[in-house]
Every structure is written in C-alpha cells, then in structure tokens.
C-alpha positions as CSV (number, residue, x, y, z in Angstrom):
1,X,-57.1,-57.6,31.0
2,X,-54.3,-56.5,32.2
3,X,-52.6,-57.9,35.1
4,X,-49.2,-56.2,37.4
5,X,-47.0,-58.4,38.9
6,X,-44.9,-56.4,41.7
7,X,-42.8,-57.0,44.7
8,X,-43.4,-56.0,48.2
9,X,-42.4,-57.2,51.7
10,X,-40.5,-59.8,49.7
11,X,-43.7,-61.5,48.9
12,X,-45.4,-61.2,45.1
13,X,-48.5,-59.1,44.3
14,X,-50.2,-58.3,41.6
15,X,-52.9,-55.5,40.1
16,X,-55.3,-55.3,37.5
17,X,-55.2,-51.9,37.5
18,X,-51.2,-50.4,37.4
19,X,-52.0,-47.1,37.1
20,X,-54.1,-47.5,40.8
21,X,-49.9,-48.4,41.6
22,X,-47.8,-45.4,43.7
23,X,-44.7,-44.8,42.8
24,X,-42.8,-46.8,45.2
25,X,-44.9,-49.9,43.9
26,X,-44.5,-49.0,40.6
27,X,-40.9,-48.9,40.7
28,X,-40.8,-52.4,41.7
29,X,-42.7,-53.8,38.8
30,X,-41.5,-57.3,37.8
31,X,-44.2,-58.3,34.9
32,X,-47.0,-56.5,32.9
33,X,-48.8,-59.1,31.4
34,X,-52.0,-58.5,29.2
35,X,-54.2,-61.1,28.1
36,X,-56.6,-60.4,25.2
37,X,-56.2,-56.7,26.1
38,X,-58.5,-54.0,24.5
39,X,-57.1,-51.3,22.3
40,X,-57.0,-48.5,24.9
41,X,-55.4,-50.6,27.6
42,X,-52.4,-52.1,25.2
43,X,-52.2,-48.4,24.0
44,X,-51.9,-47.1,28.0
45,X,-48.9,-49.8,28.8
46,X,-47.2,-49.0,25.4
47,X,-47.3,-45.1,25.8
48,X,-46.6,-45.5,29.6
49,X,-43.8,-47.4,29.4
50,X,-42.2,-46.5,26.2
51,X,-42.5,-50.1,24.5
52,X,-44.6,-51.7,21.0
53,X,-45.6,-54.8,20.5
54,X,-45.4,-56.7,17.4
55,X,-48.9,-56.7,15.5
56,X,-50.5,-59.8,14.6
57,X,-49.1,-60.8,11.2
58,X,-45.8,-59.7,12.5
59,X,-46.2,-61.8,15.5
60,X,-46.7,-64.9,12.6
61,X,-44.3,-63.6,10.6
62,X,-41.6,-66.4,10.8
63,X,-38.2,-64.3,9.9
64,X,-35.7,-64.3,12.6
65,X,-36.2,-60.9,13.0
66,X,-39.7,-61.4,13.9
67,X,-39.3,-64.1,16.2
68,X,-36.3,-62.0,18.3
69,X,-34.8,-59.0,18.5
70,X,-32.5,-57.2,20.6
71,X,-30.7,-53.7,21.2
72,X,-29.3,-52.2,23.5
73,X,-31.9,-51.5,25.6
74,X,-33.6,-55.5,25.7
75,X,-35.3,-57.5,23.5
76,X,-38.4,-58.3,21.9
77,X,-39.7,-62.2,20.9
78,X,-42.5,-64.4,19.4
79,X,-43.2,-67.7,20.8
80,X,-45.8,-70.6,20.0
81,X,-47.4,-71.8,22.6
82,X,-49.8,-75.1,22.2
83,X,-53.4,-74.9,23.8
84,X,-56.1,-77.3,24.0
85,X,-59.3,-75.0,22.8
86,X,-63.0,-77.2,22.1
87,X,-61.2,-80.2,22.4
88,X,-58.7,-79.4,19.8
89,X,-55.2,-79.0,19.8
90,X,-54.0,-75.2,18.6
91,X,-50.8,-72.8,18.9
92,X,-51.1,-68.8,20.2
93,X,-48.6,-66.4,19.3
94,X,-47.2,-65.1,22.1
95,X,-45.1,-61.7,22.2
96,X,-42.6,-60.9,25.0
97,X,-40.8,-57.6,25.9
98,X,-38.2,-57.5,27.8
99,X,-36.7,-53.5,28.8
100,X,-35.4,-51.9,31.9
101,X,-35.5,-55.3,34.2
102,X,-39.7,-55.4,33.5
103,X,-41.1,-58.7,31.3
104,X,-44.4,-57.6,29.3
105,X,-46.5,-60.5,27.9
106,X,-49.5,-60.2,25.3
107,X,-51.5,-62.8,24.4
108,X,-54.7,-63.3,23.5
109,X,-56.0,-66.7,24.8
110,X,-55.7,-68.1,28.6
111,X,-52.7,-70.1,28.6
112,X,-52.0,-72.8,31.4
113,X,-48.3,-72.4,31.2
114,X,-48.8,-68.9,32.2
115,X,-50.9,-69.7,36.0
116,X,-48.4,-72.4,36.6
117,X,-46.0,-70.0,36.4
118,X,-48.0,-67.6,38.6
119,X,-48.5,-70.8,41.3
120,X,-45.4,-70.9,41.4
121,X,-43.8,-67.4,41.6
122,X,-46.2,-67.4,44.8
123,X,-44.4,-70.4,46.5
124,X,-40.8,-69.8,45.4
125,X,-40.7,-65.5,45.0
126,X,-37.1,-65.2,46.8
127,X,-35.9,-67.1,43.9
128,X,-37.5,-65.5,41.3
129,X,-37.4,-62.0,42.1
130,X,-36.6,-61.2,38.5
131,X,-38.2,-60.2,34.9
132,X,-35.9,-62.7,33.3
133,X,-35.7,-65.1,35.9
134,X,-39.7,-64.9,35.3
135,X,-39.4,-65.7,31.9
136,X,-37.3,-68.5,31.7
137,X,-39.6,-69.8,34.7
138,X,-42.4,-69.4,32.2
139,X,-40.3,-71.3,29.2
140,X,-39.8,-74.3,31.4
141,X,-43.1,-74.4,32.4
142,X,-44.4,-74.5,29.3
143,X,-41.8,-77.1,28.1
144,X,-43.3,-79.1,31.1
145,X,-46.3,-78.5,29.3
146,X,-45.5,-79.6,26.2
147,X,-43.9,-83.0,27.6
148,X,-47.0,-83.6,28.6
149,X,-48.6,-83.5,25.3
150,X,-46.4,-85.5,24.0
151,X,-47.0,-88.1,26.6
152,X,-50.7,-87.9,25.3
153,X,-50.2,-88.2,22.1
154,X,-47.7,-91.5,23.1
155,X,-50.7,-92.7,25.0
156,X,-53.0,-92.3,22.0
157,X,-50.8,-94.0,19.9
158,X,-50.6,-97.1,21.9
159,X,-54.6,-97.3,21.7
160,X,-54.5,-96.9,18.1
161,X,-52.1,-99.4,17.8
162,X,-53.6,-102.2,19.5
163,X,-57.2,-101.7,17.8
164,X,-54.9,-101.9,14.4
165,X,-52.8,-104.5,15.7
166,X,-54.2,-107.2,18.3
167,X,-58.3,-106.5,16.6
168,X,-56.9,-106.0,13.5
169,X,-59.8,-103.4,12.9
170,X,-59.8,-101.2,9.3
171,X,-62.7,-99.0,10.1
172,X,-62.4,-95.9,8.4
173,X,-62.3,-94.2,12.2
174,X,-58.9,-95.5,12.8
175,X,-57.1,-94.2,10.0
176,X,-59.3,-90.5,10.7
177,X,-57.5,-91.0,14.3
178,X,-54.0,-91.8,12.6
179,X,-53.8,-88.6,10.8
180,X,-54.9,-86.2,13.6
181,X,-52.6,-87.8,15.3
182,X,-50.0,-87.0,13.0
183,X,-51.2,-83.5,12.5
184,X,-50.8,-82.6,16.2
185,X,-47.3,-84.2,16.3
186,X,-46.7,-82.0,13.5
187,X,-48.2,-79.0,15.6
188,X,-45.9,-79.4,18.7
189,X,-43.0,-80.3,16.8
190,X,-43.4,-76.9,15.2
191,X,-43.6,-75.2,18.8
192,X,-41.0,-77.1,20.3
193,X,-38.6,-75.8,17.2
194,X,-39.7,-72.4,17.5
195,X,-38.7,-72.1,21.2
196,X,-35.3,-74.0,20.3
197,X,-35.0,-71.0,18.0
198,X,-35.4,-68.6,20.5
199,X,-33.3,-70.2,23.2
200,X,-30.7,-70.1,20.8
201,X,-31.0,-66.2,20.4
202,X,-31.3,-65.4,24.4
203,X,-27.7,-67.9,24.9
204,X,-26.4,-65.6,22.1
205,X,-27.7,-62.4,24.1
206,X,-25.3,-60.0,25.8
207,X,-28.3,-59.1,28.6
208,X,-28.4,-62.9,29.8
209,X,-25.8,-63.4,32.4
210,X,-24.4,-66.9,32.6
211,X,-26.2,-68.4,35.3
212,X,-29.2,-67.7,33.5
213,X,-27.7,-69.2,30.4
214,X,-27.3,-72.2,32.0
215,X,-30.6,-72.6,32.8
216,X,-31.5,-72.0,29.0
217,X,-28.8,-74.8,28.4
218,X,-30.8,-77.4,30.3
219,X,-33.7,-76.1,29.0
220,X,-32.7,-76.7,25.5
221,X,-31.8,-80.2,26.4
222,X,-35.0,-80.9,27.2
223,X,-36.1,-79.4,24.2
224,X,-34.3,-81.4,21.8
225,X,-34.8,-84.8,23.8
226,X,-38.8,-83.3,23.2
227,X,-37.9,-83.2,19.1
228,X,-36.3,-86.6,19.5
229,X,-39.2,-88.1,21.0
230,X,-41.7,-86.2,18.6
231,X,-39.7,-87.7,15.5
232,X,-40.1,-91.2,16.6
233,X,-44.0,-90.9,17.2
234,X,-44.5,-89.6,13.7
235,X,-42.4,-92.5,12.5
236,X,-44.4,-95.0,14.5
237,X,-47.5,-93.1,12.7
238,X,-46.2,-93.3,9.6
239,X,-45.4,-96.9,10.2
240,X,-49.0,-97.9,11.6
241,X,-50.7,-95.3,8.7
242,X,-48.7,-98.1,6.6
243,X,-50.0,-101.1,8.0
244,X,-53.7,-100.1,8.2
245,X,-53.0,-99.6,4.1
246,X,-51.7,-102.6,4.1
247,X,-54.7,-104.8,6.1
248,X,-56.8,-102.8,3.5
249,X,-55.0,-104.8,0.7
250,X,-55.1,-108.1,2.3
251,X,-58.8,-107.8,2.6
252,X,-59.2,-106.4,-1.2
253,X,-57.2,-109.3,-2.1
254,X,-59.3,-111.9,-0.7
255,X,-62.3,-110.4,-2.4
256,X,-61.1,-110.8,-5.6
257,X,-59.9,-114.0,-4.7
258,X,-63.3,-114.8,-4.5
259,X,-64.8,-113.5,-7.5
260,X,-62.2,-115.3,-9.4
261,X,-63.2,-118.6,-7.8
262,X,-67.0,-117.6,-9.5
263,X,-65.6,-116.7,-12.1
264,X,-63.9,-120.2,-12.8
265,X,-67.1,-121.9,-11.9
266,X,-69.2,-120.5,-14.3
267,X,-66.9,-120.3,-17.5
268,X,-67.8,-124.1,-18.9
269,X,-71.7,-122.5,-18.7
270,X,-70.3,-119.6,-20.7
271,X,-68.2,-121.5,-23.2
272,X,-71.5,-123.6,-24.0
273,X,-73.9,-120.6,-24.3
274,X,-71.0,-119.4,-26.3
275,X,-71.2,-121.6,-28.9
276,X,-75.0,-122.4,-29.2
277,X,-75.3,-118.6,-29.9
278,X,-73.0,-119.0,-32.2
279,X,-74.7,-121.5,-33.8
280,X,-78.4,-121.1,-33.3
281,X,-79.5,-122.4,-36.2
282,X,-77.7,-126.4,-35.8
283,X,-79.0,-126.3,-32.0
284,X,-81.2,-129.7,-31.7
285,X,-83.9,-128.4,-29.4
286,X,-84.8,-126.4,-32.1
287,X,-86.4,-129.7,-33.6
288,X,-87.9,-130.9,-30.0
C-alpha cells in the first residue's frame, strides 16, 4: 500500500494512489510512505522519483553505512522500530529517504508510531509543513513510544518482584517471566541505541538546519535518559534472577538438612547390622 501525503489549502491530504495526483498536487508532495508494498508499486515510486531503497539484508546490515548515508542530494537511513505482534515484543526495519524536500518510508509491518504521527500532522499541519520536520515528528513519536515500553516492562518488574519477594514463590513460571523480561529489555535497548546512532548522523548533517538540530538535541536527551533507565531494569533483573537462585538454594539446603537428620537416626541400626553380618556365624539367635 502506498499512501501520499500532500499539502493543499494549508490543510494535509493524502492518496493511495499518487499517480491519480495532477501536477500542481504532485508538486507539493510532503511524504510517500509504503507499507508492505508489492514489487510493482515500490518499483513505480523508485523509477518515478529517481530513488532505491535498501533491500532487506541491507536494511539489517548493521555498518554505519547501512544504517545512514548522505550526499549531496539527501540521505538514506535504517531504523528499528519496536512492535507488539501476537502478543510479543519484536523490532521492523524501517528505511527512510530523504531527497528533494520529499520523506519516503518503507516498511513492512503496521507501526503505531507511524498513525500517531499522521493524528497529529492533521491537528498541527502549519507547523509541520515539512519532509524533515515529518520525520523528526515521527522519531519523537516513536521515542514516546518506546518510553512507554519501558514503563511496561517497569510495571512487570514490580509484579515479578513482589511474587519473588513478599510470597516468596520459586515456581519455575517466575524465573520463565524473569528472562523474557530481560530479553525485551535487551530488545529496546538495542532500538533505543540504534536511533541514538542515527541522531547522531542527522546533527552531523549539512541538510539539517539548526532549529531542527535542536530538536534532535532534545530528542537525544530523551534517548539517553531511555538507555539510563533501560540499564537499571536489567540490573534490577539481574539482581531478582539472583535472588530467585538463591531462594532455590535455601530450599535445597533444607532438604538435605533433612535427610541428614535420617541419616543420623538410622546409623546405630546400621552399625549393628554391620557387625552381625560380619559375624554371622557368632550371632546367638542362631542357637534360639
């Protein structure tokens, strides 16, 4: 599908079809964005507006050159975006193009961050008029986003750690939960660092003027207040993985504490049936 994202009457429209798009309306095209496109129709916006995409594995490559890459004429990226797909947590590649003041998106999943970002183009349009101004629009959204996650995961955590602490539960479900949880802390820590990454390319970029760097500025606070956060959860995980390891020991413990105690009880039985079968011949029954 492919959807165009134009201007007119100061008020923002869009198309599924751009090629149905006069010239007039053409000419004012903000955004092209294309989600889970079919061959012919990323082949019609390539050829018709003189742009490629990245494929795939270049997409996951994880070179700098494959995550951002600029000329004279813009610059191409890769971003990670978390999604929640059958009630698991996932990243999408997603590849941005950004040439002759238009933004072109592909992705191939339905991401929220991208119809918050529509939402809100359609409430605030005479501030964000612009391809780029789009973009970073759609990079603080999706920070949003991921705050959020991270807020549920935080949530999560506090569950787990009450069952572990106050119930002082060891089922094998809790320590299951403990490592998912550390997995998907893991996940958005890996997509919060890839956008870091690409922030860090666009402030370095000669087509971003500065008020739009200072946006990426405060974005990239936000982002490494996100990795600051994320690093304490997975130390608090780590911490509670250890103390559900360590209520496993105390309960080992007392078991063998109480075969030990049998143990004692019946050694004097032993030691006798010891030495009668030692001596079988000398035992007095024998003469009963």
């Amino acid at each position: 599908m492919i959807r165009c994202f134009y201007i007119r009457d100061n008020e923002l429209h869009w198309e599924k079809n751009p090629s149905s798009l006069h010239a007039g309306e053409q000419s004012k095209t903000i955004w092209i964005d294309l989600q889970e496109p079919t061959q012919e129709e990323q082949k019609w916006v390539e050829g018709t507006y003189g742009i490629e995409f990245f494929t795939p594995q270049e997409a996951a490559e994880i070179e700098s050159s494959s995550r951002f890459f600029e000329d004279s004429t813009g610059f191409e990226a890769n971003s990670a975006f978390v999604v929640n797909e059958a009630s698991s947590y996932t990243t999408r590649q997603v590849s941005f193009i950004f040439k002759e003041d238009i933004l072109f998106t592909l992705r191939h999943s339905d991401l929220k961050s991208f119809a918050e970002t529509v939402r809100k183009l359609r409430t605030f349009t005479s501030t964000n008029s612009k391809a780029l101004q789009i973009w970073l629009l759609l990079l603080e959204t999706q920070t949003d986003l991921d705050a959020d996650f991270i807020e549920f995961l935080t949530r999560t955590t506090n569950k787990v750690s009450r069952k572990l602490v106050k119930e002082r539960s060891i089922e094998e479900g809790v320590l299951i939960r403990i490592t998912e949880l550390q997995e998907n802390t893991i996940l958005i820590r890996g997509s919060i660092v890839d956008k870091q990454r690409l922030i860090s390319s666009l402030l370095k970029s000669f087509i971003v003027d500065e008020p739009e760097k200072e946006r990426l500025r405060i974005i990239l606070k936000d982002i490494n207040s996100l990795l600051q956060h994320t690093q304490f959860s997975f130390e608090r995980l780590e911490y509670l993985q250890d103390t559900f390891l360590g209520l496993v020991n105390i309960e080992q413990n007392q078991v063998i504490k109480i075969f030990t105690v049998v143990t004692v009880v019946f050694m004097p039985p032993t030691l006798i049936a010891s030495i009668y079968g030692m001596n079988f011949n000398f035992m007095p029954e024998l003469q009963w």
